[in-house]
VOGU-3710 file (C-alpha; in Angstrom, 3 decimals, decimal comma):
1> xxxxxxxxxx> 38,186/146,133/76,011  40,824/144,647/73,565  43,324/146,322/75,010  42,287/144,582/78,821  42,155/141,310/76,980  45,299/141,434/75,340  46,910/142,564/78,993  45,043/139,558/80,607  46,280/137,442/77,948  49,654/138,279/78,387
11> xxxxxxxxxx> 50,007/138,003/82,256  48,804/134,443/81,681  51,131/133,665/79,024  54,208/134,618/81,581  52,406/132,799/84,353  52,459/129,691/82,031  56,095/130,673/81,055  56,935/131,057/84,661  55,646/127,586/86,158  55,122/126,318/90,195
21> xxxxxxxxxx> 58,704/126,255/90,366  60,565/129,620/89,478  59,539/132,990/90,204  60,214/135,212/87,445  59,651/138,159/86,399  59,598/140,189/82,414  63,096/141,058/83,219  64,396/137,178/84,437  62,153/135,049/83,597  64,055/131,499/84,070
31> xxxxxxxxxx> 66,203/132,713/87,337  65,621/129,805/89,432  64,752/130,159/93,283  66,104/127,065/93,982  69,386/125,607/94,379  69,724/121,896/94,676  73,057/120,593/96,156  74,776/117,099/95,457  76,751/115,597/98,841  77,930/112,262/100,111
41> xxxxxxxxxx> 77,463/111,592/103,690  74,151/112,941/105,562  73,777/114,419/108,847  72,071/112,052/111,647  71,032/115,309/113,892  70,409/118,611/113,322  72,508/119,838/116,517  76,379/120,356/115,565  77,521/121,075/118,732  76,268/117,462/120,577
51> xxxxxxxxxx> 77,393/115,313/117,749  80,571/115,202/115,990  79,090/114,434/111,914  80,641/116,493/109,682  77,818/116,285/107,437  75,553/118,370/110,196  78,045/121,584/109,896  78,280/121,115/105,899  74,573/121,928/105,435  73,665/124,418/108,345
61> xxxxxxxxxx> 76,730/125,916/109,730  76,924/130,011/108,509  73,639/129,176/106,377  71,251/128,438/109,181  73,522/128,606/112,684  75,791/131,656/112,287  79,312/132,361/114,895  80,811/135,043/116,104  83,371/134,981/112,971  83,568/132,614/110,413
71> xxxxxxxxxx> 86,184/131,038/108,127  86,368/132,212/104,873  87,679/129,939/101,435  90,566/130,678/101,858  91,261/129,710/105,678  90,890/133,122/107,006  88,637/134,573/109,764  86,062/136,863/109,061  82,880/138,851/111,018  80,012/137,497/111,334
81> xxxxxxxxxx> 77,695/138,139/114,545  81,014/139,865/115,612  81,258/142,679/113,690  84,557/143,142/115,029  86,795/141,739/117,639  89,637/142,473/120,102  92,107/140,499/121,588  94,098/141,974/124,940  98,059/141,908/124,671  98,003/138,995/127,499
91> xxxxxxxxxx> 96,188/136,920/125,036  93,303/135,997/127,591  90,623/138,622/126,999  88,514/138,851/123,599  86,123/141,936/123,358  83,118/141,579/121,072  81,092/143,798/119,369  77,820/142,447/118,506  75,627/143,318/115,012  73,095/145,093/115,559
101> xxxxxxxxxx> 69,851/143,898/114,870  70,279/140,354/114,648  68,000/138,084/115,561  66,930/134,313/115,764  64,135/132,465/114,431  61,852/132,886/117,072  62,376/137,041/116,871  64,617/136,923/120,029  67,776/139,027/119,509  71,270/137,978/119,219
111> xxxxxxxxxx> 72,682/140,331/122,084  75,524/139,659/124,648  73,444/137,620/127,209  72,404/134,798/124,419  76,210/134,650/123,422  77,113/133,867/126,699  74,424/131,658/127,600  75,955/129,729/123,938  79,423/129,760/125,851  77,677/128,451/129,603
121> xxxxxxxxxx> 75,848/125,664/127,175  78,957/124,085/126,061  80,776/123,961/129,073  77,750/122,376/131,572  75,793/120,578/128,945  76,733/116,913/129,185  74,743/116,437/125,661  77,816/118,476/123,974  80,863/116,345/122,325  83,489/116,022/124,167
131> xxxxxxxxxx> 85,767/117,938/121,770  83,803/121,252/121,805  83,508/120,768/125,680  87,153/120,680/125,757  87,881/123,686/123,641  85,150/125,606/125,829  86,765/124,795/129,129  89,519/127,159/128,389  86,991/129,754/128,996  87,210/131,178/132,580
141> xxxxxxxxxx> 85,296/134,325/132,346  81,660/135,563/130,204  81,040/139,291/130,953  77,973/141,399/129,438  79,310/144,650/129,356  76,206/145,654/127,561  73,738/144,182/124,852  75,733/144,127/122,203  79,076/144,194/123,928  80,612/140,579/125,372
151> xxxxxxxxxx> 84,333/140,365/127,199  85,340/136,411/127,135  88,311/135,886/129,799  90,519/132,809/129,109  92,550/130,573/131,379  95,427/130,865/129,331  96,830/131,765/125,888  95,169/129,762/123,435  96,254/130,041/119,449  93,513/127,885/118,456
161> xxxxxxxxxx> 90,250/128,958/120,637  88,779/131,942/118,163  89,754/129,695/115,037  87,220/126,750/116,473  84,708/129,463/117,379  84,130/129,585/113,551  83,299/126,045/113,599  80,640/123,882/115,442  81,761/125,020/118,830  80,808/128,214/118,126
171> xxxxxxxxxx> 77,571/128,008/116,488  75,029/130,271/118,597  71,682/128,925/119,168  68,376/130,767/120,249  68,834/130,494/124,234  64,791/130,073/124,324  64,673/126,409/122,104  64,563/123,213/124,360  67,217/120,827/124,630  65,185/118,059/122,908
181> xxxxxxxxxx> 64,180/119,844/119,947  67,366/120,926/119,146  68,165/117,541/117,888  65,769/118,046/114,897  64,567/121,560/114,802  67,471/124,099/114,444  67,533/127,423/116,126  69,753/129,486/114,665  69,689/133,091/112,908  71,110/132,420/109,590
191> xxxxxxxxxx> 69,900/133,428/106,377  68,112/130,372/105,803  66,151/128,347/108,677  65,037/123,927/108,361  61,808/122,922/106,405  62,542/119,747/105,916  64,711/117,070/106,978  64,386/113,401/105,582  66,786/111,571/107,321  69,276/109,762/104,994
201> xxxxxxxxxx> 68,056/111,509/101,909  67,661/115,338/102,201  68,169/118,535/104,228  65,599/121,028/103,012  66,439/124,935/104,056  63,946/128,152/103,387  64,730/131,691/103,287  64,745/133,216/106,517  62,107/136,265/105,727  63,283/138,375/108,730
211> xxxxxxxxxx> 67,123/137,734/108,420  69,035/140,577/109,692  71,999/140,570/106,700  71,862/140,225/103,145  68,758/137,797/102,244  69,857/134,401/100,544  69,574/134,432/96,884  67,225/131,342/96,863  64,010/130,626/98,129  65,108/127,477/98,618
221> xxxxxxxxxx> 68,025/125,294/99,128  68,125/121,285/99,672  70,952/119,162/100,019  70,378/115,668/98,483  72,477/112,589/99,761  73,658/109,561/97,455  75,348/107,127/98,773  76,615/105,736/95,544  78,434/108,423/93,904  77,379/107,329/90,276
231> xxxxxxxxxx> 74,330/107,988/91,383  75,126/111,615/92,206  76,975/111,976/88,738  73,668/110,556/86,948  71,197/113,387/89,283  73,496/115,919/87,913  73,611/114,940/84,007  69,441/114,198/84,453  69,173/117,962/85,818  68,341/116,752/89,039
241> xxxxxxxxxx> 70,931/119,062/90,535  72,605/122,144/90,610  75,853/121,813/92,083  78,069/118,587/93,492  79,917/120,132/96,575  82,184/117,471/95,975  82,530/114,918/93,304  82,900/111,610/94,690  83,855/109,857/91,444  86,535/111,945/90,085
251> xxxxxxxxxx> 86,530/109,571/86,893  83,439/111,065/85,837  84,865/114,292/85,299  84,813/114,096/81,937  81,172/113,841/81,641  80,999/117,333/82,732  83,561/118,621/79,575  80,515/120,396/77,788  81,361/123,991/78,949  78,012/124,893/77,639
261> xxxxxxxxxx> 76,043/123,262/80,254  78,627/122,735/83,188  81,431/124,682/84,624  84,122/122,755/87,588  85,700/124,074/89,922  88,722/122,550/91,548  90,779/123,475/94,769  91,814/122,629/97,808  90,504/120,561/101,171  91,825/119,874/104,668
271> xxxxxxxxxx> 90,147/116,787/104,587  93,263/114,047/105,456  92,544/110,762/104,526  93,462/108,818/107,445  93,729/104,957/107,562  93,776/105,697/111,038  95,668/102,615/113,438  93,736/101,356/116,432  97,509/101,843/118,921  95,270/99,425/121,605
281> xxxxxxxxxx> 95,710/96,668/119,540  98,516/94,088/120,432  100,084/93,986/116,657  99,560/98,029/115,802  101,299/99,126/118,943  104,908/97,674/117,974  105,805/100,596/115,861  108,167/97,806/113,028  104,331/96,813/112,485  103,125/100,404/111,073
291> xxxxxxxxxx> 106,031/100,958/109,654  105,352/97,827/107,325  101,734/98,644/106,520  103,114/102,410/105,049  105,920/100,848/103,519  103,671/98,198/102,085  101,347/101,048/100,328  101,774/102,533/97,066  100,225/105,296/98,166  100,304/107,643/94,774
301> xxxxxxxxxx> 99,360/104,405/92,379  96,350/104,209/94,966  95,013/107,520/94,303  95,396/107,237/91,034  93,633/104,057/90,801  90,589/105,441/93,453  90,362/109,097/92,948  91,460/109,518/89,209  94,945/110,868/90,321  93,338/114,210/92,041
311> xxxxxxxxxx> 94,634/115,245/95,376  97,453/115,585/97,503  100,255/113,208/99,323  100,842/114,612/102,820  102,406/112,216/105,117  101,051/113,270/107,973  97,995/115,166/109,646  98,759/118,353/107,744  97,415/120,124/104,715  99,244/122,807/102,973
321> xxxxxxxxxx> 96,927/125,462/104,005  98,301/125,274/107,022  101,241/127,569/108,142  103,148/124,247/109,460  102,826/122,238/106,479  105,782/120,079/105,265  106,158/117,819/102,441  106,469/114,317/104,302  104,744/112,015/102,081  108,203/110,460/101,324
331> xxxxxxxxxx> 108,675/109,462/104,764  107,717/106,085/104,263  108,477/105,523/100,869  107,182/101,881/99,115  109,529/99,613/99,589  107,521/96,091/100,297  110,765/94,241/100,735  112,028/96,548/103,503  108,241/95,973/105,177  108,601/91,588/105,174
341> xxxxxxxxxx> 112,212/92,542/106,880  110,275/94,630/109,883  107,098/92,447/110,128  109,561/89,716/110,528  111,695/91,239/112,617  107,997/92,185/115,002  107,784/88,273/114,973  105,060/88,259/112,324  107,172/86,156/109,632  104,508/83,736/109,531
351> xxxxxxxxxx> 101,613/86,563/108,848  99,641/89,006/110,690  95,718/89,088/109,869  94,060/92,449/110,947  90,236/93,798/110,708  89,494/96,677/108,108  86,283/98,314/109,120  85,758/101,615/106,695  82,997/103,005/106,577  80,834/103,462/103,164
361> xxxxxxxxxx> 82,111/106,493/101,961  83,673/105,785/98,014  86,903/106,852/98,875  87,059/104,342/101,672  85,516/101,663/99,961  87,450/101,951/96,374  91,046/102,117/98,605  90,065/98,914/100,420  90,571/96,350/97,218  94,071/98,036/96,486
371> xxxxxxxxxx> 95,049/97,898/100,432  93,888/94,442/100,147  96,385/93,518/97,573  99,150/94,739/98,212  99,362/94,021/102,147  99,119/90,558/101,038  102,393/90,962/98,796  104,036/91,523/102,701  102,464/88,991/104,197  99,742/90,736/106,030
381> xxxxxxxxxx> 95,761/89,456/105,286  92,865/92,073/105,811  89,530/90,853/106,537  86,903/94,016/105,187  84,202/94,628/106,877  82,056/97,946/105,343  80,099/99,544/108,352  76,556/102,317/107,321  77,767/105,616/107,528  77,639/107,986/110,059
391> xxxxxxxxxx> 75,813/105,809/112,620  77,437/102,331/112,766  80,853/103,556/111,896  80,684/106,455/114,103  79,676/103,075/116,858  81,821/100,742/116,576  85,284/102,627/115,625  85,074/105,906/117,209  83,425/105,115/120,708  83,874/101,393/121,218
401> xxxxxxxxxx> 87,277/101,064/119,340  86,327/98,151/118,074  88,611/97,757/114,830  92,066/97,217/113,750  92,602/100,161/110,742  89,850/102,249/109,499  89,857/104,926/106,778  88,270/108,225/107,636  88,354/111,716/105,845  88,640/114,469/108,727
411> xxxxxxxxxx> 87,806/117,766/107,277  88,101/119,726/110,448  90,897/122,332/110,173  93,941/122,356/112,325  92,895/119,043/113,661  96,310/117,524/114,297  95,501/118,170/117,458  93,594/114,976/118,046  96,624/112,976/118,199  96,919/114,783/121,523
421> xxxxxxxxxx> 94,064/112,853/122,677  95,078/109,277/124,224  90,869/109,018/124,791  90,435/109,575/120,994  89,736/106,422/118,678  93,704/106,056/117,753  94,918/105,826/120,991  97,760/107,286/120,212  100,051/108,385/123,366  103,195/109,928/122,547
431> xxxxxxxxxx> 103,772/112,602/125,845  106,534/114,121/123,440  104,169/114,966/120,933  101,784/116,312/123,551  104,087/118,413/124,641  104,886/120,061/121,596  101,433/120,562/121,011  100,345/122,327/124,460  103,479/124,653/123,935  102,434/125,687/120,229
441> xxxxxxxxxx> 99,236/126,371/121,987  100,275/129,217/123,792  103,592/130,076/122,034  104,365/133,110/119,843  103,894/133,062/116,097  107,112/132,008/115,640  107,405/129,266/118,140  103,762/127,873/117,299  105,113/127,338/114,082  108,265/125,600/114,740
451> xxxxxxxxxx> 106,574/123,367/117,571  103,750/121,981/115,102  106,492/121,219/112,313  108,259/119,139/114,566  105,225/117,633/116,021  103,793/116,367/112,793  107,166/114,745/111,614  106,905/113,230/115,096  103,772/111,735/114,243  104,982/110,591/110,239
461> xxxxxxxxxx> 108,381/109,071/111,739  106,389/107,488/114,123  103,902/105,774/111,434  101,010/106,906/113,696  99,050/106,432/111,133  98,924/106,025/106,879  98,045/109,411/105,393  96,913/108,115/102,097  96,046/111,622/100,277  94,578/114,566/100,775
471> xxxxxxxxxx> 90,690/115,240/99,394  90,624/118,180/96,440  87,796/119,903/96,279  86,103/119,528/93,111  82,621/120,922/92,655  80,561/120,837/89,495  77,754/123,341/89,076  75,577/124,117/86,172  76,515/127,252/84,048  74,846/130,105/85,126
481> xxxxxxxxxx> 75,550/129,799/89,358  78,190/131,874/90,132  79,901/132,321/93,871  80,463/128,555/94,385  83,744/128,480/96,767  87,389/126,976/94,870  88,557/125,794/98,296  86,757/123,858/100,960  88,627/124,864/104,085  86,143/125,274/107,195
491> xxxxxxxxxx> 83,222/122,893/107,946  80,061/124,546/105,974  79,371/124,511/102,220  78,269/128,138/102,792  75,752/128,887/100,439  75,288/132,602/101,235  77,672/133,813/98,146  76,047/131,808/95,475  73,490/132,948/93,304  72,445/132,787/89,552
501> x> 73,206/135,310/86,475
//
């Protein structure tokens, strides 16, 4: 009877030990089962593929809606539904070979027919953005060869139509959900499926019990959204968090020295800072006019100042992950009195007053000051005006182009193509540019290449817009999780690879 008490005594000593929060075990007994993520901007749906927020793929894409292949750190595609993949020698038909036993949420499988009901979606749905229903257009041609076998037929060479797939275009949702709950409920077959979603403040994700891969290492995972980065910085010194997919305050870096308790991580992003030029408006489409503005920005004393002298100068719409990248962030170096001469010369000698509308993201809104400033040395005045991020911004600058300049991070990969776009929020038209793009599209290796160098110095010469710098990636994470990603190439903060020690 001792000996039963002593047992009984025991298992309630490691329940105690244990808690509500953390399952342990004798062998790990303070492995925690959840993981709690820092991030800036929050999602305003749950359905990536009918709105454009980047914030919707960085919680859900690979860890609750999975693609055919996915982008790994380090810009490379890998399999995901797809165990594998072939492309014809004409470039227009890609075989794939489904995994076998995956299935959604709702227990349906993941075969051929709900692939190409995914591809059908995109094309007909008028809910879809207008940039995925472009990319799926190419498509000319879905055929089920059997369950776990689909043959997609394109309309013509395309170098970039598999490398979107990976993103929000090709996330594939569980054929039986209805349109209206996709907005809120996502159905997906990732490793971990919604529990919770409090609009502006968290995204909460549970393990998906019937996954078909490798289960996620938490129980649970919940992105948290601050708005004021100190904020963030304070959650994660409290022990409020985990990880900081990206720290927004690179000045408080050194908070995080003690090696004992934290552990950074810093790499690369595709994420261009664009102080993006509205080409409708009267002043911004005389080309002397940009040319002032860049000329007018110390561009490297401005990242210094904002982002603690972290990150890249680009000079144009490409990182250097890309195979096309060039050093042109010299292109327009500062030279304010060279900027009065063109201004001048654009019959702006007098001044030039233009709207600012950024939206309230830290890098946006700790630029704006120093853009202030020194535009005024040249003559030019810039009236501020912050706009709530995604919704307002996403309002009044990207569909009703109502602004002068703007600064927005865009984080999708390869997305120089946008300047393509006439229809997109720059306005920019430049049919030489277009050009060059559609013929990289379905050029060679080689040619691709070549083509996309010469359009992006087509766009710096140009002064389409001010590439201020490129975002780095730097994550903090308490000691212990291990797997968190150096780069942040794609559109997810995939959570599948981290775990705990």
């Amino acid at each position: 009877m001792r000996r039963n008490c002593s047992i009984v005594a025991a298992v309630l000593a490691l329940a105690l030990a244990c808690g509500i929060t953390t399952a342990c075990s004798p062998e790990d007994d303070d492995k925690p089962t959840s993981l709690r993520i820092g991030a800036t901007a929050s999602p305003d749906s749950m359905d990536p593929t009918t709105n454009s927020a980047v914030a919707i793929p960085e919680a859900l894409l690979y860890n609750v809606y999975e693609t055919l292949v996915k982008l790994d750190p380090d810009g490379a595609l890998r399999p995901l539904l797809a165990a594998e993949w072939s492309v014809a020698t004409d470039q227009l038909v890609y075989t794939f070979k489904l995994r076998s036993g995956a299935k959604f949420f709702s227990g349906a499988p993941v075969d051929a027919a709900a692939v190409a009901f995914n591809i059908n979606r995109i094309q007909t749905n008028e809910r879809v953005t207008p940039v995925n229903k472009g990319w799926m257009a190419l498509v000319a041609n879905t055929e089920v060869v059997d369950p776990a076998t689909l043959k997609v037929t394109l309309s013509q060479p395309s170098n970039s139509w598999l490398y979107n797939m990976a993103g929000s275009l090709g996330a594939i949702i569980d054929p039986t959900a209805t349109e209206e709950s996709l907005a809120t409920t996502p159905a997906g077959s990732g490793p971990y499926q919604l529990k919770e979603w409090r609009k502006g403040e968290a995204v909460i994700l549970t393990r998906n019990p019937n996954y078909w891969g490798t289960a996620g290492n938490f129980d649970t995972v919940t992105f948290r959204y601050y708005a004021d980065p100190n904020s963030m910085t304070t959650a994660m010194l409290s022990g409020d968090l985990d990880i900081i997919s990206n720290l927004s305050a690179p000045q408080a870096l050194q908070q995080f020295s003690d090696t004992s308790k934290y552990q950074t991580v810093i790499g690369d992003t595709n994420g261009e800072i664009v102080m993006g030029f509205n080409h409708q408006s009267e002043a911004l489409s005389d080309i002397r006019v940009r040319q002032a503005i860049c000329l007018g920005l110390d561009r490297a004393s401005m990242r210094d100042a904002v982002w603690a002298g972290y990150g890249t100068l680009i000079g144009s719409m490409v990182p250097p992950s890309d195979p096309w990248y060039e050093d042109l962030s010299g292109t327009y170096a500062f030279d304010p009195a060279n900027a009065r001469e063109l201004l001048a010369e654009a019959g702006y000698a007098d001044g030039l007053t233009l709207r600012l509308r950024i939206p309230t993201l830290p890098y946006a809104t700790g630029a704006a000051p120093f853009i202030v400033s020194q535009l005024a040395d040249i003559g030019i005045t810039i009236v501020v005006d912050e706009l709530e991020f995604p919704a307002r911004w996403v309002d009044e600058v990207m569909v009703n182009s109502n602004y002068d300049i703007t600064i927005v991070s865009h984080v999708e990969p390869r997305d120089i193509d946008k300047w393509a776009n006439p229809d997109y929020y720059w306005h920019y038209n430049n049919p030489e540019f277009q050009r060059l793009v559609a013929e990289a599209e379905i050029s060679a290796t080689e040619t691709q290449v070549a083509d996309m160098k010469a359009a992006a110095r087509i766009l710096a010469d140009d002064a389409a817009a001010d590439w201020l710098w490129l975002l780095p990636s730097i994550k903090v994470s308490r000691v212990g999780f291990q797997g968190v990603p150096q780069n942040s190439i794609g559109w997810s903060f995939d959570v599948t690879a981290i775990s705990h020690t």
